[in-house]
N, C-alpha and C positions, 0 to 999 in steps of 0.2 A: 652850527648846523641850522638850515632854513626848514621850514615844514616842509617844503617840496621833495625836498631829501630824503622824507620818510613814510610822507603820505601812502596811500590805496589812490591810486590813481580813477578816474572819473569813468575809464570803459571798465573796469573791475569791479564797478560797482553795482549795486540793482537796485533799478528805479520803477515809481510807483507813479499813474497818475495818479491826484487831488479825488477825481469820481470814482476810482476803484473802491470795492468795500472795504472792512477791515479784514475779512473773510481770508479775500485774493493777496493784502498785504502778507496774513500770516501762513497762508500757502508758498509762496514767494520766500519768505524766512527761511521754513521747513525745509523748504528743496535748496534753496541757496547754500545752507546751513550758514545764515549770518542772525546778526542781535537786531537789526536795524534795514530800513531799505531809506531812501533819497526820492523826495514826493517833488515830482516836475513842478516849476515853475510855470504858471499860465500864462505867461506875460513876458518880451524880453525885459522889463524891468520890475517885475514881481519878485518874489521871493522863492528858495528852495525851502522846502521843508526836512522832518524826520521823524519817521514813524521807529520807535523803539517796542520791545517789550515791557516797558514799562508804562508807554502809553497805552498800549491794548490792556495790558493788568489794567490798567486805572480807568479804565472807559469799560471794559467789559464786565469784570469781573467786581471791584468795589464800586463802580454804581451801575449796574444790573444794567448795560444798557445789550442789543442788539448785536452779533457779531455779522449779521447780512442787511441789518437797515444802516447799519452805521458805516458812514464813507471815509476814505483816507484822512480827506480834508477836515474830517469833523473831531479828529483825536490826534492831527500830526500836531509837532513843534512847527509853526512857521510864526517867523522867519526862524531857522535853525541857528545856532551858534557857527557864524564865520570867521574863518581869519584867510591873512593875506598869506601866498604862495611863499611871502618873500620875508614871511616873520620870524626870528630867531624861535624853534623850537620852545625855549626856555619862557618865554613869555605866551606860550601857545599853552606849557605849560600849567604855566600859572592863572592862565582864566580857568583853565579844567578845575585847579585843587577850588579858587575861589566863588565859582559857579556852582561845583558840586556837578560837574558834566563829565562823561567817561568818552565821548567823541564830538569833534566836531568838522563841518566844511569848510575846504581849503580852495577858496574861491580865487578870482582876480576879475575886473570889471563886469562882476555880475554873474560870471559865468563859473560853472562848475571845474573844478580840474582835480577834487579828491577829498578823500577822508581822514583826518588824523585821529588817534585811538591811544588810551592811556597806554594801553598793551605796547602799543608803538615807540611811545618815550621810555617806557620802561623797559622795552630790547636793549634799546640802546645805549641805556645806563647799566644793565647786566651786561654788555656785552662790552663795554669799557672798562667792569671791573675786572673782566678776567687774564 
C-alpha cells in the first residue's frame, strides 16, 4: 500500500500563511477541529511547513512568548517531514516511529498533494486484523 492510498488529501486540508499570527493559526485549529494546519510555501521551491499543538505549547506557553506578536513562521516546523505520494506506507511508517513524528506531508515535485497520520497507518492495521 502507497501513502497516497491513505493520505488526507491536499483540498481537505487547512492551510495557514508563514505572516498569519499564532492567534489566527489556533482559531483555524478550533474551528477545523484538527491537531495541526499546513504553513504556505513562499516560494514555488521553498518549503511547506507545520504548525502543531505542540508547537504553540512550546512557543507560548514553556517560553512565555506572545500569542498576537508571534507569527506562523516564527514557531512552524519548516521544512515539514515529507515523503513521496509513491512510498510504501511501511517505510512512511517507520520514519514516524524513528523521528518520533505523529504526521507528515505527502508531497511529489514540491508540491503539496496530502497528509499521512499515525491514526492513518493504524486504521489500517486494525482494520486488517479484523
Amino acid at each position: 500500500m502507497l501513502t497516497k492510498d491513505i493520505m488526507t488529501p491536499a483540498e481537505n486540508l487547512i492551510k495557514i500563511s508563514p505572516m498569519a499570527t499564532v492567534r489566527e493559526a489556533l482559531r483555524m485549529m478550533k474551528e477545523h477541529k484538527v491537531r495541526s494546519v499546513i504553513v504556505e510555501k513562499t516560494s514555488p521551491h521553498g518549503a511547506y511547513g507545520l504548525v502543531t499543538f505542540k508547537n504553540i505549547l512550546q512557543s507560548i506557553v514553556a517560553e512565555d512568548g506572545d500569542i498576537d506578536l508571534l507569527n506562523v513562521y516564527d514557531i512552524a516546523a519548516t521544512p515539514a517531514f515529507a515523503v513521496s505520494s509513491q512510498l510504501d506506507v511501511k517505510y512512511a511508517a517507520r520514519m514516524m516511529v524513528q523521528h518520533s513524528i505523529k504526521r507528515m506531508l505527502v508531497t511529489d515535485n514540491n508540491e503539496l498533494l496530502g497528509i499521512i497520520t499515525m491514526t492513518d497507518i493504524i486504521s489500517i492495521l486494525m482494520n486488517s486484523v479484523e
